[in-house]
C-alpha positions in Angstrom: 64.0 111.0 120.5 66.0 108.8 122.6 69.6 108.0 121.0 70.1 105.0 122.8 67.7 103.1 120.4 69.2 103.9 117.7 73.1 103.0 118.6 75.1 100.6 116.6 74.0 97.0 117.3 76.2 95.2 120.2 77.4 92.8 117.5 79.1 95.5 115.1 80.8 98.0 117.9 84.0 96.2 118.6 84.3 96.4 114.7 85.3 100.4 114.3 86.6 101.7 110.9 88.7 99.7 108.6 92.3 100.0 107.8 91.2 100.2 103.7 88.9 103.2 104.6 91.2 105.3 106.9 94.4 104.4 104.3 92.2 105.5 101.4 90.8 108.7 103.0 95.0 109.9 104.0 95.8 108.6 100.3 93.5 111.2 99.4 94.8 114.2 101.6 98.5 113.7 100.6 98.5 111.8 97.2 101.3 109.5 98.1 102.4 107.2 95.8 99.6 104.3 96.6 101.6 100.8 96.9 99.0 100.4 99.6 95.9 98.6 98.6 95.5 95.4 96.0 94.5 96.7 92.7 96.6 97.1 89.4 97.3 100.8 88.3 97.4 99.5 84.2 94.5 98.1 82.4 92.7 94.8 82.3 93.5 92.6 79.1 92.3 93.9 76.6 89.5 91.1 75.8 88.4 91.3 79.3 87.5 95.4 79.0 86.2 94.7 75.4 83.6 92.0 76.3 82.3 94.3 78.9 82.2 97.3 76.0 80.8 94.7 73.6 77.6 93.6 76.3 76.9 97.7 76.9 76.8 98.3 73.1 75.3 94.9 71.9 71.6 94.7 71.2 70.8 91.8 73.4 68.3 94.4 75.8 68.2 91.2 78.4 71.8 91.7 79.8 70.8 94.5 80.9 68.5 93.5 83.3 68.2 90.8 86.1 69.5 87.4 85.5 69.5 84.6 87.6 70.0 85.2 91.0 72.4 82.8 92.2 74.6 83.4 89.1 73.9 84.4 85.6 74.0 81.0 83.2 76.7 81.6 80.8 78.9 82.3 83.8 78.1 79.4 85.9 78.5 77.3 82.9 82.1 78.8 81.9 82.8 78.0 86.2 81.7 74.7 86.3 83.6 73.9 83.1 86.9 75.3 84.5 87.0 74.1 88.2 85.1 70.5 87.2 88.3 70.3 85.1 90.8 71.9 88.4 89.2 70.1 91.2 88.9 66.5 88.8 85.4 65.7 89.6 82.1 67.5 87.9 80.8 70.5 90.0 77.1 71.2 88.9 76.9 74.5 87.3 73.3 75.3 89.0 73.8 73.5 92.9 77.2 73.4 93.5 78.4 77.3 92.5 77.3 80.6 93.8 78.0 83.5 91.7 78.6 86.8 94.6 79.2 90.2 95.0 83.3 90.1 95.1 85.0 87.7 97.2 84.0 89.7 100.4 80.2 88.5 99.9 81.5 84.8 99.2 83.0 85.0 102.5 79.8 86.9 104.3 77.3 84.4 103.1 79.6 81.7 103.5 80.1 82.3 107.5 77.0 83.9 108.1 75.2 80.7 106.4 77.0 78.1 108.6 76.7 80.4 112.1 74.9 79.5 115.3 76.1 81.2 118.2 78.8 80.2 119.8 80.4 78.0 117.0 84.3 78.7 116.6 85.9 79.6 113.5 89.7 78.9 113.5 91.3 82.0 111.7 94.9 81.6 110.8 97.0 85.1 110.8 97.8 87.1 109.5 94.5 87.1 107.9 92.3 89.3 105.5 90.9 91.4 108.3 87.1 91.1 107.2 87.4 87.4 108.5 87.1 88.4 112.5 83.9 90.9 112.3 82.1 88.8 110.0 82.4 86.0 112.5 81.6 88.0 115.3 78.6 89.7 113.4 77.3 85.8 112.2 77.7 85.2 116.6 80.5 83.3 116.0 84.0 82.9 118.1 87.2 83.6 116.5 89.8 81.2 117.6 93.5 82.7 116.6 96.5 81.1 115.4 99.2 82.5 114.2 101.9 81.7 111.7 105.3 82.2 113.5 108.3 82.3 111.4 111.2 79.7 111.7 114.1 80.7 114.2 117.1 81.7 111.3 120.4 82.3 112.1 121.5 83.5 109.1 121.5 87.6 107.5 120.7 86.0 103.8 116.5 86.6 102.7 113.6 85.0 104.4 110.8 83.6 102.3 107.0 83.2 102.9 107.5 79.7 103.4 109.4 80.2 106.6 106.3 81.4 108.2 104.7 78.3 109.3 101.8 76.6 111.8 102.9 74.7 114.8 101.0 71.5 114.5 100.4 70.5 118.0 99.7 74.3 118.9 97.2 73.9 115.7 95.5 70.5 116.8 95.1 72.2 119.8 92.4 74.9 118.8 90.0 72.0 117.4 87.5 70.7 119.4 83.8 69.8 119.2 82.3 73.6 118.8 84.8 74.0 115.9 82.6 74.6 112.6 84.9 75.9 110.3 89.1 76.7 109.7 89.3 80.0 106.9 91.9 79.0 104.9 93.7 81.7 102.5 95.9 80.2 100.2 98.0 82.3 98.6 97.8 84.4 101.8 97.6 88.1 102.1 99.2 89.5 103.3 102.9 87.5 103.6 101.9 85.6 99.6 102.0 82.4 101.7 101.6 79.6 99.3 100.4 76.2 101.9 102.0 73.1 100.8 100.6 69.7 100.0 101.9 68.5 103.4 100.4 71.7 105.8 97.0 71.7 103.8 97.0 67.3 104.4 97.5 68.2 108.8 94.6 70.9 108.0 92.4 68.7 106.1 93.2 64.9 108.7 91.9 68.0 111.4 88.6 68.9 109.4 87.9 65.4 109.0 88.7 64.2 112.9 86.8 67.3 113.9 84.1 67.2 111.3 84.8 70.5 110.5 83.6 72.9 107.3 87.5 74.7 105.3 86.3 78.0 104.0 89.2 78.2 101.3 90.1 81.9 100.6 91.5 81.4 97.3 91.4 84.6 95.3 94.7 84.4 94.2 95.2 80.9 93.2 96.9 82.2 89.6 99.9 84.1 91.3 102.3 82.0 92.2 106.0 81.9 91.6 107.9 78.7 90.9 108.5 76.0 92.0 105.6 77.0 94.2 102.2 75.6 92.5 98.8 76.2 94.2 97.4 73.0 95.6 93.0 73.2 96.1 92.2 71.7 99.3 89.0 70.1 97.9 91.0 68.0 95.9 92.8 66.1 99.0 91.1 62.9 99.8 87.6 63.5 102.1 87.4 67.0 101.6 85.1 68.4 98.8 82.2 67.3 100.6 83.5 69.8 103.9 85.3 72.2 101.8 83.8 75.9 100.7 85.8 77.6 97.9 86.2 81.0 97.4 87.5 82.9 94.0 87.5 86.2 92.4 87.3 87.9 89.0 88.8 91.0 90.5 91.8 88.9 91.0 91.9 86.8 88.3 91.5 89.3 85.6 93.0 92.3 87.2 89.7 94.4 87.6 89.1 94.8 91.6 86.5 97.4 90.6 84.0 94.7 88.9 83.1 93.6 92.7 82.2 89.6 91.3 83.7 86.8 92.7 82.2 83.2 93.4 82.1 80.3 95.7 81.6 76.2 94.7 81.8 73.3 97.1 79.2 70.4 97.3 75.2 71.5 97.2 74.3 70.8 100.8 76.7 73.5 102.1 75.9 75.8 98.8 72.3 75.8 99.9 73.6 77.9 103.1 75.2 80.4 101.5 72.3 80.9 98.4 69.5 81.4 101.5 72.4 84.0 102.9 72.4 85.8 99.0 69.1 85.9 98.1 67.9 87.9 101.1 71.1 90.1 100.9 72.4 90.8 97.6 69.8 88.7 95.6 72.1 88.8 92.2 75.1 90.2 90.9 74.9 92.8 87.8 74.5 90.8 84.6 76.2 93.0 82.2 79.5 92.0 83.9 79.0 88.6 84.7 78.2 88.0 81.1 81.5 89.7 80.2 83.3 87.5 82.8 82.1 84.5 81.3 83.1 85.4 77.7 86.2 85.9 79.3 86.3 82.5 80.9 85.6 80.7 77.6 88.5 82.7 75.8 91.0 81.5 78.0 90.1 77.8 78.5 90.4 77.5 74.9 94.2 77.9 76.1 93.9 77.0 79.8 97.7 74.8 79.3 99.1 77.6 77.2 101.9 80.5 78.2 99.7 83.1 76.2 96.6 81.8 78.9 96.0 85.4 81.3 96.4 82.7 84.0 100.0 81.7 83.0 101.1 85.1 82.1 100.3 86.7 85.1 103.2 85.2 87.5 105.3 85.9 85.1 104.5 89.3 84.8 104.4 89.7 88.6 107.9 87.8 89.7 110.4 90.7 88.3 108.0 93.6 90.0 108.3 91.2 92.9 112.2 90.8 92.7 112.2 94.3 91.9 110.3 95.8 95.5 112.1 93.4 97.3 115.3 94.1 96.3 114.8 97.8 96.7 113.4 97.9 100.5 116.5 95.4 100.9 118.5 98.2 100.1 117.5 100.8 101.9 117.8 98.3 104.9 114.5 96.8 105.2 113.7 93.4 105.5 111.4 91.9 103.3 109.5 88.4 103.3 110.1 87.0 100.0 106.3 85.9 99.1 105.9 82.6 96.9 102.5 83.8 95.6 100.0 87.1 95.7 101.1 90.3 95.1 102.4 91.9 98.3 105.8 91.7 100.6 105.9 92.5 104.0 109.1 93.8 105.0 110.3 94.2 109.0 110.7 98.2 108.8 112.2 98.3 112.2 115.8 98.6 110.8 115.0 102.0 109.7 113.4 103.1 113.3 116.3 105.2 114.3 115.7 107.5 111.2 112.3 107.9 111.8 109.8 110.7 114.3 107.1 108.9 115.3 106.1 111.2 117.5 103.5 113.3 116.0 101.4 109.9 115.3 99.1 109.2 118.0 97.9 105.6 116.8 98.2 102.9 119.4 100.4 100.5 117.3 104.0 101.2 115.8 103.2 100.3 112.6 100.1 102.3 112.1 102.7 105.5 113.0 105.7 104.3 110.5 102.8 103.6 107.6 101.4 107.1 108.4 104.6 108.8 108.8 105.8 107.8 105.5 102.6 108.7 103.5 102.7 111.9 105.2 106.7 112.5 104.8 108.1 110.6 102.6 104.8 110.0 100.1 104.7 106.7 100.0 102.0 104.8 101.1 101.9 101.1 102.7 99.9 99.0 104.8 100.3 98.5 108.6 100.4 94.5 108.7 98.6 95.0 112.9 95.0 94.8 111.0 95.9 91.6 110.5 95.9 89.7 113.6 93.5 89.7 116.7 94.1 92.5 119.6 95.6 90.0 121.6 98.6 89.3 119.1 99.0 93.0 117.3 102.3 93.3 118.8 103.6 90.3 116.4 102.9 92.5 113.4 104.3 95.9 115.2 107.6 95.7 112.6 105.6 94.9 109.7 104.8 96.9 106.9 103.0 95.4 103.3 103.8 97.2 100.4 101.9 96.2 96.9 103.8 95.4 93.6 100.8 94.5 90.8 101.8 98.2 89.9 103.5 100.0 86.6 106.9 99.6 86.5 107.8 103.3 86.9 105.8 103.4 89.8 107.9 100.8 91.1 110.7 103.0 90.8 109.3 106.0 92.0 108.9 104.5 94.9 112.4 102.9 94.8 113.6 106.1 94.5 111.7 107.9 97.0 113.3 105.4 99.4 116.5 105.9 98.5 116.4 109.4 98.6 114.9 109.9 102.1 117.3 106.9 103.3 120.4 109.3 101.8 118.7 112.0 103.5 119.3 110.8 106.9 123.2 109.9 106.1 
């Protein structure tokens, strides 16, 4: 039998094996302490992992079986009632929202629903790095730009918001083969939270271009004041070219339910619904019905502290104050973030206390995240999966470390900085 015929399609080979899978797998061999990928290490609120108890022990025998395909009613209903109120203008429950398999399918049926070869997709990095193959897969171009942070001359702490687009440098990658800017706002990795005034040159773009915003906007509850985070369908002209994205991984802390949604105005909808129903087809019902439940408890308190969306800044901004200030100490550099759930620090301080030398990987910061797992037992994220090959090097001092975590496992891994940093006194 000839191999040949059966090799990798063109389309997925420049692709190779993501950072989450190799991270995971040498998580596993050394059992670091995991401040690596997104996901909370306590439980869900307690109504949230009840509702889903209550629909496996009910006696209603239809949830457990198929429901509607492009998103189960009770849950469509509970969305349209939350974002018609969000966005300020009614978003049909059953044309306008697609219920998907976690945020990642939002994103696959929403690309590979709006792809003809050759059509550009501005991706702004650092970006979630399913963004690039899902383009290329769909037959699309990725066209890169990168934030660049502002020239400081100052020692004192740099923030998320000093990362920034160059405007003309931005105009510049529009043109007439542009179908769509991916937008991810909070942004993971740096917690990035766009203003009114960078989302307004984004959106005066999309409209002069006539251009589709895919709005990555799973973590639209975590920010930290006096950041708030703005909806880009809600500036002038843009619902009617703007795709949202959300998740209930992210919004009720449980990445392992795999649900998450997209809205935006039916035309565009109908895309991403052909993409779905010949890929997934629909999500389980069991937990979108206990997603919905969920839904419909908190918007009975949607403007109160005691609302899950409300709490969980505040839950988030000491963990937050509390990584940053310990990689500061050891002599890191940490990028304050104004939303999301991660800081990226510049490592490179450190590199004289470090042997990088038994880590073959290409980029530096593949070796320091490696080295530490392996020596120091304390795993991060190399920030170079975030940006194109052709601008890796910009992330080559980065590192993201994760703080949705317990607070002792915050300081273990203060402490496990501290005492390797001692160590090399």
């Amino acid at each position: 039998m000839s191999k040949e015929k059966f090799q990798l399609p063109d389309r997925y080979k420049t692709v190779g094996n993501s950072v989450w899978n190799e991270f995971t797998q040498l998580a596993i061999e050394h059992k670091p302490l995991n401040l690596g990928q997104g996901f909370p290490d306590f439980p869900a609120p307690d109504y949230v992992t009840k509702a889903l108890a209550d629909v496996a022990a009910g006696e209603e025998a239809l949830l457990h079986q198929y429901t509607r395909g492009f998103g189960h009613v009770r849950l469509v209903n509970a969305l349209s009632k939350l974002y018609s109120k969000l966005i300020g203008r009614p978003i049909d429950a059953f044309s306008e929202i697609l219920v998907t398999s976690g945020a990642y399918e939002a994103l696959f049926s929403s690309i590979g629903g709006h792809t003809r070869p050759g059509d550009e997709f501005i991706i702004i990095e650092p970006f979630f790095d399913c963004y690039e193959p899902m383009v290329l897969a769909a037959g699309g171009k990725p066209v890169y730009i990168p934030l660049r942070p502002k020239s400081t001359t100052g020692n004192g702490p740099t923030t998320s918001a000093d990362w920034v687009l160059d405007p003309d440098e931005l105009a510049s990658k529009f043109n007439s083969n542009t179908k769509a800017i991916i937008l991810n706002t909070p942004l993971n990795p740096l917690g990035k939270v766009f203003t009114v005034d960078e989302l307004t040159t984004i959106a005066n773009l999309c409209k002069k271009w006539n251009t589709l915003c895919i709005s990555d906007e799973v973590y639209e509850w975590m920010t930290y004041k006096p950041n708030k985070h703005v909806r880009i369908a809600t500036l002038p002209g843009m619902w009617e070219r703007t795709i949202t994205i959300g998740s209930a991984g992210k919004t009720f802390s449980v990445t392992g339910w795999k649900l998450g949604w997209a809205y935006g105005p039916a035309n565009l909808m109908e895309n991403l619904r052909i993409v779905h129903q010949n890929c997934v087809y629909t999500c389980p019902t069991p937990i979108q019905e206990a997603v919905a439940r969920s839904f419909e408890l908190e918007m009975t308190r949607l403007d109160s502290p005691d609302c899950f969306f409300n709490e969980i800044s505040a839950i988030l901004e000491p963990k937050r104050d509390f990584l940053v200030n310990a990689l500061t100490h050891i002599g890191m550099k940490p990028v304050i973030p104004e939303g999301g759930y991660f800081v990226v620090a510049d490592w490179t301080p450190l590199e004289n206390s470090v042997n990088l030398s038994k880590e073959t990987d290409k980029y530096k910061d593949y070796r320091f995240a490696k080295f530490l797992t392996k020596n120091i037992s304390l795993q991060g994220i190399p920030v170079s999966p975030f940006y194109c090959e052709q601008h890796k090097p910009l992330a080559s001092n980065l590192i993201r470390f994760c703080f949705i975590k317990k607070d002792e496992n915050l300081q273990k891994a203060a402490k496990l900085l501290r005492d390797w940093k001692s160590s090399k006194l």
